[in-house]
N, C-alpha and C positions, 0 to 999 in steps of 0.2 A: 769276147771272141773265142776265148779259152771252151766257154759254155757250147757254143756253138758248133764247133768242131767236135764237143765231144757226144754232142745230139745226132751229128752227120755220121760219126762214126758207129754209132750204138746202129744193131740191126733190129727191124723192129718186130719182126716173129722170132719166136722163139726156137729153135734147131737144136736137134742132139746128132747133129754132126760136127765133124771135127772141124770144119771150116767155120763152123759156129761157135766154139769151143774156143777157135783161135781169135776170132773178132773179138769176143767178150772180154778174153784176157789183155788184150792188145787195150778196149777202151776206157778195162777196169787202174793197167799200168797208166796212162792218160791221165787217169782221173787221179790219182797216188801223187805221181809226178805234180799234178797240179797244188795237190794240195798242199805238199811239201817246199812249192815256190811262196812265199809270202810276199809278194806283187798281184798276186791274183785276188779275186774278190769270192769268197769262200763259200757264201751263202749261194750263189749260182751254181756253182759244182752240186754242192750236197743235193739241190733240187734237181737237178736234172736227176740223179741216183733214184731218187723217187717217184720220180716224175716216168721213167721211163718203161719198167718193167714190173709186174706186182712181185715179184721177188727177186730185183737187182740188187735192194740192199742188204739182204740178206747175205747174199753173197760178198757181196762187196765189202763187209763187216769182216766176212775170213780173210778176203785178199788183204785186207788192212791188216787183221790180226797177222797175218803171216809176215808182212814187209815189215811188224814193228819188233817182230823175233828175228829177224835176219840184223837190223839196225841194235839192237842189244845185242849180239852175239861180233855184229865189227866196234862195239862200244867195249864191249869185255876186252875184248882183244886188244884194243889201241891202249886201254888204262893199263893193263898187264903190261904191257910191251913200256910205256914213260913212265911208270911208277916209282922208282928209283930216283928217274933226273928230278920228277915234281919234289919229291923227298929233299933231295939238294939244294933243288932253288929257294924253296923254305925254308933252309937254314940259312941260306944266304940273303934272303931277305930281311930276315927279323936284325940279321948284323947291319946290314946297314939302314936299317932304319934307327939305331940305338946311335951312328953314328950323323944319318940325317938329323936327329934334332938335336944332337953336337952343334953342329953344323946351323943350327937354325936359330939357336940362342948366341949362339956368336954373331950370326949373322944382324936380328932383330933386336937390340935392347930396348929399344923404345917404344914398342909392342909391348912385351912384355911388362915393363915399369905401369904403362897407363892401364893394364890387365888387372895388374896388381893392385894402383892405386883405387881403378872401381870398384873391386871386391872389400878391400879395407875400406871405403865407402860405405857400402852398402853392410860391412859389419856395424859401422857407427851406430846408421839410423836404426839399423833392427836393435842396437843397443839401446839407444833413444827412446826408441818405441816399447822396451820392455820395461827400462824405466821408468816413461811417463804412465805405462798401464797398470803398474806395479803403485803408483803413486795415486793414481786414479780411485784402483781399488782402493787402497787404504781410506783416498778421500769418499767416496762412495760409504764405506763402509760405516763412514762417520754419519752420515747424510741420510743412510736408510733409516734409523729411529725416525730420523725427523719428517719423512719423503714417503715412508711406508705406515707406519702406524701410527702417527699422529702431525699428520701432514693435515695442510688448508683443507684443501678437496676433503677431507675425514672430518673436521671442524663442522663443515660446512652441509657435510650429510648429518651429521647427529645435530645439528640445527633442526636439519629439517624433518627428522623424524622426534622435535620436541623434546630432546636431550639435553638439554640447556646446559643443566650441571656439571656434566658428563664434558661437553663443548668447552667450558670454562677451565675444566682438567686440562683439558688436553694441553688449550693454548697457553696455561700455566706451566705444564711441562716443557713446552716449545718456548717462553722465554726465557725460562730458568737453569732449562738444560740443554737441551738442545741446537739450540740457534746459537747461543755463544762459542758452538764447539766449531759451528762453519758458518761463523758471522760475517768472514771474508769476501760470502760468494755474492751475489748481485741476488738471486732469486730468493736467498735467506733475508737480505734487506729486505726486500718486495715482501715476503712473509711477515715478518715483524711491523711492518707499515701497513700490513692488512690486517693485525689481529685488533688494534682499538675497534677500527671501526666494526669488525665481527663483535664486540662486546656490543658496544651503541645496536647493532640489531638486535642482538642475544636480552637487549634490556627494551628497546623497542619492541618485540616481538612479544614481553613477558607482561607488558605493561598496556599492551592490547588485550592480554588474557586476561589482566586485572579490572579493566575496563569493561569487557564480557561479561566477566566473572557480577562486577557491581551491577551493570544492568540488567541480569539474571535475577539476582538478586531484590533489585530493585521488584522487578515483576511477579517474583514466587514467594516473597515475603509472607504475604495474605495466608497462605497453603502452609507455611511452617509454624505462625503463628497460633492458625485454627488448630494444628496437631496439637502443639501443645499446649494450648488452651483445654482440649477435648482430655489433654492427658491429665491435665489438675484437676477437671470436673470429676473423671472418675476415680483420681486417686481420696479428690475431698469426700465425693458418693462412700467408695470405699471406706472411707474412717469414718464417715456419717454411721454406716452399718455397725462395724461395730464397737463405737462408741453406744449406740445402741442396744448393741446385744449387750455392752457390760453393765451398762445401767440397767438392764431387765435383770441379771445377777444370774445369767445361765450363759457367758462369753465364753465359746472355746479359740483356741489357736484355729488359724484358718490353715485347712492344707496345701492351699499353696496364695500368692498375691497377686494382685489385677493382672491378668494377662499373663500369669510367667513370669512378670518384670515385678523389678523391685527399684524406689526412686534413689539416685546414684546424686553424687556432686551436681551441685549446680541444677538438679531438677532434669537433668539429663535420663532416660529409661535406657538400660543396658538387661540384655539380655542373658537372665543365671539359668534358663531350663534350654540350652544350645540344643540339645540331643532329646528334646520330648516336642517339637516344634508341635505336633499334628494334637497336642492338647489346647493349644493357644486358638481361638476362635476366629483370632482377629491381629495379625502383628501388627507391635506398634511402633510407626517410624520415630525418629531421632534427627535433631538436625543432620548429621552425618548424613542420615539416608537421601535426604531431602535433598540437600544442598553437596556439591561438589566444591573441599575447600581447596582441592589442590592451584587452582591458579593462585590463591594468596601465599599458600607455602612455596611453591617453586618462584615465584616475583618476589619476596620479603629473603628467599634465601639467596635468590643469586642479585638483588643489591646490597645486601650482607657481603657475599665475597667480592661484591667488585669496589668495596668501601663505600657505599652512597649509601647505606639504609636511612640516615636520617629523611634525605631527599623524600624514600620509600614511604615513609613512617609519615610525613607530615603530607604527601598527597593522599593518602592514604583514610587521616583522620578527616582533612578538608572535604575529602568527597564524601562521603558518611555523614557527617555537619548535614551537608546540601542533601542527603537523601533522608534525613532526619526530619529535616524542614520539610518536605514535602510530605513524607508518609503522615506526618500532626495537619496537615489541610486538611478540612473535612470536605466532604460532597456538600454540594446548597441544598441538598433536601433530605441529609441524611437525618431529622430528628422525624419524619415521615414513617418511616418502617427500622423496625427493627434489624434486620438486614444491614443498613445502612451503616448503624453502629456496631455490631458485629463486625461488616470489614472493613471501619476504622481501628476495631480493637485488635485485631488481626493482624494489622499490615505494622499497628506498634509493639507487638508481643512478638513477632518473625524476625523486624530489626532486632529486638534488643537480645532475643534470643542468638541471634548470630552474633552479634556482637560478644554476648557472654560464653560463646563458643569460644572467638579471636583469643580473648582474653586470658583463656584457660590453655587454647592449644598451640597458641605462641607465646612467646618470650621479649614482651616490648615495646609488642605491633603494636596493642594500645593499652592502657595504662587504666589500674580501678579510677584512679580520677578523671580519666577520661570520660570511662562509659557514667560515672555520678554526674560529670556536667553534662551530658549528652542526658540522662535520665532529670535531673533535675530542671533544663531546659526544657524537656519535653514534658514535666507534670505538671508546670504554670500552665502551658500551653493545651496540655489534656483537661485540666481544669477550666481554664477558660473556655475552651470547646464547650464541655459537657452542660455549663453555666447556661451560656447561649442556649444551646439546642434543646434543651430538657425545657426552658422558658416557653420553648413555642407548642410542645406536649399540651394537650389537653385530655388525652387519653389516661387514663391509670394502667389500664394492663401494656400499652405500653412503656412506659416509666417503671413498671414492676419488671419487664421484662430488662430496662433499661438498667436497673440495680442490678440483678444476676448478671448480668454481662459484666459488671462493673467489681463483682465480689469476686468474679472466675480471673476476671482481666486482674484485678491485685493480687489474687491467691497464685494464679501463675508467675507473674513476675516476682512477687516476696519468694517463692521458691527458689529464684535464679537466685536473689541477695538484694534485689530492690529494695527499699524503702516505699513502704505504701503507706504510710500513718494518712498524707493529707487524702488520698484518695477516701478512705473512711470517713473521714473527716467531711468531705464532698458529698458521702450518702446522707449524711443530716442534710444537707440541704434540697438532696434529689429527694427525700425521706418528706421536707414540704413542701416541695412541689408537689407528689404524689398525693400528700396531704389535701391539696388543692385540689389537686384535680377531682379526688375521692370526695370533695367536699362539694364541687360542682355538679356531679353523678350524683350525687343522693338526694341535695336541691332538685334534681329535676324529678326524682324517685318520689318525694318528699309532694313535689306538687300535683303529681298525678294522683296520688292518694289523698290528699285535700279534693281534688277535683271530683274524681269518682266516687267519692263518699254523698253517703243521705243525709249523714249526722241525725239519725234513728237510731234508738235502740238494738241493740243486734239480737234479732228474734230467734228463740232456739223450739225448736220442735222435740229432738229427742236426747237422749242423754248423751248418744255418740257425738253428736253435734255439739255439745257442749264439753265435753272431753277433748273437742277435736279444738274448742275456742282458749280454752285453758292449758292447752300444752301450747298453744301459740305467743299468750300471755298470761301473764302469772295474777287471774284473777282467784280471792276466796271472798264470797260475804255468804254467811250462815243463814241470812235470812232467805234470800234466794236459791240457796241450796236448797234450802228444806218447800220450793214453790214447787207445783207441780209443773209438769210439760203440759202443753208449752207455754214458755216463758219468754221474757228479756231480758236481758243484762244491759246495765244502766250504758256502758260507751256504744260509740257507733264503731263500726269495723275498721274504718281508719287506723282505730288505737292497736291491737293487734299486729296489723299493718305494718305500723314504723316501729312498735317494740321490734318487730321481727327484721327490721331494717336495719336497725341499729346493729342488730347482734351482726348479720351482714358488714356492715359498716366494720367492724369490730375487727371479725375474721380476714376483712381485706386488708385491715392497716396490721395484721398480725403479720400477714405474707412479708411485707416489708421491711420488717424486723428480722426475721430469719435468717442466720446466716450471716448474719453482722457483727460475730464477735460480742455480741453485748450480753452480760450478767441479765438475769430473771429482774433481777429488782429496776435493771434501764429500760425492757422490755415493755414490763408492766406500768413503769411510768411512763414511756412511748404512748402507749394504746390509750393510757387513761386523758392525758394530753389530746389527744386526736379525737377520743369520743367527749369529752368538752368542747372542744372546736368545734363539735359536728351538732350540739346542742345547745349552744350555748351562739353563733353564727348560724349556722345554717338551718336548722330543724327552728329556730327561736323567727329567725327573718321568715320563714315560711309561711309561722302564724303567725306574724305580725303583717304577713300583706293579706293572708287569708282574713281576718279580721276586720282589715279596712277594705276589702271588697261589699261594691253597692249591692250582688244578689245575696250576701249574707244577709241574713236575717235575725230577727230576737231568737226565734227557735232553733237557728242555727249558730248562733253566740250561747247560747244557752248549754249546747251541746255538744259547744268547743269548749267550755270551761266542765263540764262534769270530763270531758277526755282529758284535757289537762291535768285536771284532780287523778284521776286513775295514773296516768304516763310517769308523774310526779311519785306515785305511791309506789311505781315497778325500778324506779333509778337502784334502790340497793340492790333487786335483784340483778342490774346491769352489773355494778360492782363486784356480788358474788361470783358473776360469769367470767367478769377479769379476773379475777382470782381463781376459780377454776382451771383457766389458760394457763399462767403466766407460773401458780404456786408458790405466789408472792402474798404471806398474810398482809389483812389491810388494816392490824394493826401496827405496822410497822412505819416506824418515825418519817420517815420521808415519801412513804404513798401519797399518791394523789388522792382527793377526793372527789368524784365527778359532782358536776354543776346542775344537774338538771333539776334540784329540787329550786334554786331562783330561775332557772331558765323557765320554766311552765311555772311558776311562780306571777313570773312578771307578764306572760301571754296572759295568761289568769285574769290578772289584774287589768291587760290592755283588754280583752273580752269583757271584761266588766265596763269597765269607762266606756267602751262603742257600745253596748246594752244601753246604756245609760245618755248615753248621746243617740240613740236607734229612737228610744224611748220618748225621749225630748220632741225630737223632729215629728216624732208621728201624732205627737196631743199638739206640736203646731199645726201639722197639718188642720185637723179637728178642729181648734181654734181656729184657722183661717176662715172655714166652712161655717164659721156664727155670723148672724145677719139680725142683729136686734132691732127691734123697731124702739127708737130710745125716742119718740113720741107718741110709743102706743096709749089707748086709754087707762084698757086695763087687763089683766095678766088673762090669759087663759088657764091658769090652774098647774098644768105640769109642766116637768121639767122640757127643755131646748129640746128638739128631734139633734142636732149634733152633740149636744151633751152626753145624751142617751146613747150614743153610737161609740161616742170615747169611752163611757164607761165600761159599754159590753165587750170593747176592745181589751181595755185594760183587764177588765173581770178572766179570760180568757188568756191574757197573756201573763196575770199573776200566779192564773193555775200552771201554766206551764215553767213561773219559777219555783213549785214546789218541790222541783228536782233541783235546786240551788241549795248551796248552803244557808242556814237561815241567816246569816248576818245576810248574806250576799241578794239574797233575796227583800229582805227588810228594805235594803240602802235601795235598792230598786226601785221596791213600791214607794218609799219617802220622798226617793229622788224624783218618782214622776209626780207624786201628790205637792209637792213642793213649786214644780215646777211649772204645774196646771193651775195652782192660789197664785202665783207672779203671773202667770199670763193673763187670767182672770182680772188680775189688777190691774197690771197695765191696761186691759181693754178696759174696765171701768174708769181709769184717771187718765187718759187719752186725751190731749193737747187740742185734738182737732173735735172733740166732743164738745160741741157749745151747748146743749141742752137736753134733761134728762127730766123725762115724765115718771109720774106715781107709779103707772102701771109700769113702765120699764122694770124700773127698780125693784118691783114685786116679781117679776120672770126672772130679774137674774139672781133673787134672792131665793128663788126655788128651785133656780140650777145649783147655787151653793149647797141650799140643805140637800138636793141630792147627793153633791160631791162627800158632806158629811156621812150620811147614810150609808154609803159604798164603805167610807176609810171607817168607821165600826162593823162593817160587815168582816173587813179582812184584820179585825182587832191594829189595824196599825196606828200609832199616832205622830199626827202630823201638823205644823202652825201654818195656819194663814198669813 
């Protein structure tokens, strides 16, 4: 309403007359008055000031300024004018207010009392409160060792960042010191009721690493065993050398040893040139490298501190037992390739090499008697293996290969501390197998060259040629030396052949000997041993079947005993040539002597007897071929058309014993003139002969005196 009035009263052109002068003032007092009532609503006034004139409030800002300098100058005044009485009544007040609450404690005690008593209240508890805080911390204080630095939650992270040891600290601390100091509380029970079973993990946990560890183990065996296998080959190579150079009598110190390394305890290679690495060709690992032993040390040490190592120690050997047993199974065709037995030898040289690690780098884990029954279990077992498998070899260069494996595989382990006597022991018998087999090879050597032979003289054309027959066998006769070219030499080329075989034969059972530990004089006897077996069985049976073969012939019996006669003549030179090898004199008390002079000896003689029985058969034939007419009337004068045919036979095959020795020859012709007077007879005193004319009797009296005629021909003599 207020608003309203002061819109009707405002004029709305602006005038600088004084009747315009006097409205404004009149609306501007209006609007003051208004403003100064506080019933009015404020915000209407100020707008309309602005609302009305573009420069009403401008002015209106002075009339204001002006009426708040009149109201400070009646405000000076009035406080001027009671400033005295105000002065008095404030001193009169402050008196009786000292005297009011006189007045008001007398009045209230029971106010007061219950004031009082909730302030002394409220001091208790804050009393309370500082003591039990006061008490807290001290308990706290007790509590942090065990809550902060080696609390569960801490246990239980160095768990599982594989602190084991560290874990066991701790929870040792916390029963030993810790927990008894606030073993009152509930959560330190809880604590101490949770640390067994963090042990039973801490041992669970270590004994899965062991079990890792062993099946690791189990699988990379092969790879630790070849290392150091590889390592004893070339430390043996190594002292082969120079062992060598000393025996040549010009041995210096070497500048430095295999690789850098030099062999340490136990066969172990540790490395003395650390700081020259880039001279080493080739580093050489160590079980260490090979193999990570920390799961056995951290599982053997923390059931050590938690008192169970036996426990530790007898799972331990049981499992190892069991991985013992299985590494001695062989493959079913490991005697096939060599290979085979390389990673059988492999997978038992990695065990026992770890093992002789355990042995060395703990304190108990297992015992020298252990690893000796564990070794002695497994050499029956190696042995009987090797037994087996080598039986079904027919090969020699395998079996030769199968010995080097066998001298590397004992020379590695005697390194560690093994016992290998019986394994040596084993190569005599791998030594006849090889035997065998070398002996089955040359049998079939042996028959090819019977086979392919002419059993002719071996024709020589020029002198090289015969230079070239004489360094192959050790022939000299002076008489055919001095023959011109070309010529023959009395054997067929067979003979050469197996001299040259032999020596062969010789040089292979040598390989097998090497490296076995054995003195010059066991050597020597080795080889001499083996080249009698090879002549005296095998070279002997050859010609003994070669003999009793139907396409042999008289002229190839004939030709087998003048080679025998020669092969028999070259045996000392076999001799010399072992003693060449070996530097073993052969006249020394326990030499062998080789066999070959009864071996070809007794072929000799069986070539004689089938000569001799060849001989027989062929004048029966002859004999069969007579047709007498034993009622002729009368003779026709010469001798039988079959007489005459044996004769020019025989005539023919005597001259070809003129290359016999003369006994051997003699007994020949005797034996066939002998045995053609029995036949002769027998057909004249013949059972079924019932009657014998004049003239018969005169033909086959003319067949006799032929047969005589011949035997003066060839000077022999012989009885009817």
């Amino acid at each position: 309403m207020a608003s309203v009035r002061v819109h009707a009263a405002l004029p709305d052109p602006p005038s600088q007359s004084e009747e315009d002068n006097k409205e404004e003032e009149k609306a501007f007092g209006n609007i003051l008055t208004e403003l100064e009532s506080v019933d009015l609503p404020l915000g209407t006034t100020l707008r309309s000031i602005y609302d009305d004139q573009p420069n009403a409030h401008k002015r209106f800002m002075e009339k204001l300024d002006a009426r708040i300098r009149n109201h400070d100058r009646e405000i000076e005044k009035m406080c001027n004018f009671h400033h005295q009485g105000f002065v008095d009544a404030i001193t009169e007040l402050l008196k009786v207010r000292i005297d009011a609450e006189k007045l008001m404690v007398r009045d209230h005690p029971k106010d007061d009392y219950r004031t009082v008593t909730a302030q002394t209240e409220e001091v208790i508890c804050c009393r309370i409160q500082q003591r039990n805080m006061a008490t807290t911390v001290e308990k706290l204080q007790l509590c942090i060792p065990g809550t902060t630095a080696v609390c569960v939650p801490s246990v239980g992270c160095t768990i599982c960042f594989c602190r084991y040891y560290a874990a066991l600290k701790t929870m040792e601390q916390l029963e030993k010191v810790y927990i008894p100091r606030v073993s009152q509380y509930r959560f330190c029970q809880i604590m101490a009721e949770n640390l067994p079973r963090l042990r039973e993990e801490i041992k669970e946990i270590s004994m899965s690493d062991l079990k890792d560890f062993l099946e690791s183990i189990r699988k990379h065996s092969d790879k630790v065993g070849e290392t150091a296998m590889r390592q004893a080959q070339q430390h043996r190579t190594f002292n082969s050398a120079i062992a060598k150079q000393a025996s040549m009598g010009h041995y210096t110190k070497p500048v430095y040893s295999l690789n850098g390394r030099t062999h340490t305890h136990n066969g172990l290679m540790i490395d003395d040139n650390t700081g020259d690495e880039d001279e080493a060709d080739e580093e050489i690992l160590t079980a260490q490298d090979l193999v990570d032993f920390s799961p056995v040390y951290r599982c053997l040490h923390i059931y050590t501190v938690l008192g169970d190592r036996e426990t530790f120690e007898s799972y331990y050997r049981k499992q190892r037992k069991k991985q013992a047993r299985l590494v001695l199974q062989p493959q079913a065709n490991m005697h096939e390739t060599v290979e085979g037995y390389r990673k059988y030898f492999n997978q038992i040289v990695g065990f026992f090499v770890v093992e002789d690690h355990i042995l060395n780098a703990t304190q108990g884990l297992v015992t020298r008697a252990f690893t000796d029954e564990l070794w002695n279990m497994a050499l029956s077992k190696i042995i009987a293996v090797l037994r087996t498998h080598s039986s079904y070899c027919d090969d020699p260069d395998l079996v030769l290969e199968l010995k080097n494996l066998i001298v590397i595989f004992a020379d590695t382990l005697q390194d560690y501390g093994f016992p290998v006597n019986r394994l040596f022991d084993l190569l005599f018998e791998v030594r006849d197998q090889y035997n065998e087999t070398l002996l089955k090879k040359w049998a079939l050597v042996f028959r090819e060259i019977f086979e392919l032979d002419n059993y002719s003289p071996i024709p020589v054309e020029t002198e090289d040629e015969y230079k070239l027959v004489v360094s192959r066998f050790p022939f000299h006769d002076a008489e055919i030396e001095k023959q011109d070219f070309p010529k023959k030499l009395p054997m067929s080329q067979s003979v050469p052949q197996i001299y040259t075989q032999v020596k062969e034969f010789i040089y292979a059972s040598l390989k097998f000997s090497e490296s076995l530990h054995r003195s010059s004089t066991e050597i020597d006897d080795m080889l001499r041993k083996s080249t009698n077996l090879l002549l005296t069985r095998t070279l002997s049976s050859c010609l003994q079947n070669l003999i009793k073969k139907p396409h042999i012939g008289l002229t190839e019996l004939v030709q087998i005993i003048i080679n025998t006669t020669h092969l028999e003549q070259a045996c000392r030179y076999l001799e010399e040539f072992i003693t060449n090898i070996t530097n073993v004199s052969p006249e020394t008390v326990h030499t062998t002597r080789l066999y070959g002079l009864s071996t070809f000896k007794d072929a000799r003689h069986a070539a004689e007897g089938e000569i001799y029985t060849k001989l027989n058969q062929k004048i029966d034939e002859f004999i069969q071929l007579a047709d007498y007419e034993w009622g002729m009337a009368e003779s026709d004068g010469r001798a039988s058309g079959y007489l005459m045919d044996l004769i020019n036979f025989l005539r023919s095959t005597f001259q070809v014993f003129t290359h016999l020795p003369g006994k051997v020859a003699q007994t020949a012709c005797m034996s066939a003139c002998k045995h053609l007077s029995t036949s002769l007879m027998q057909m004249l005193l013949d059972t079924e002969l019932k009657q014998i004319s004049m003239g018969a009797i005169q033909q086959f009296n003319l067949d006799v005196i032929q047969c005589e005629c011949e035997c003066n021909k060839c000077n022999v003599y012989f009885y009817l």
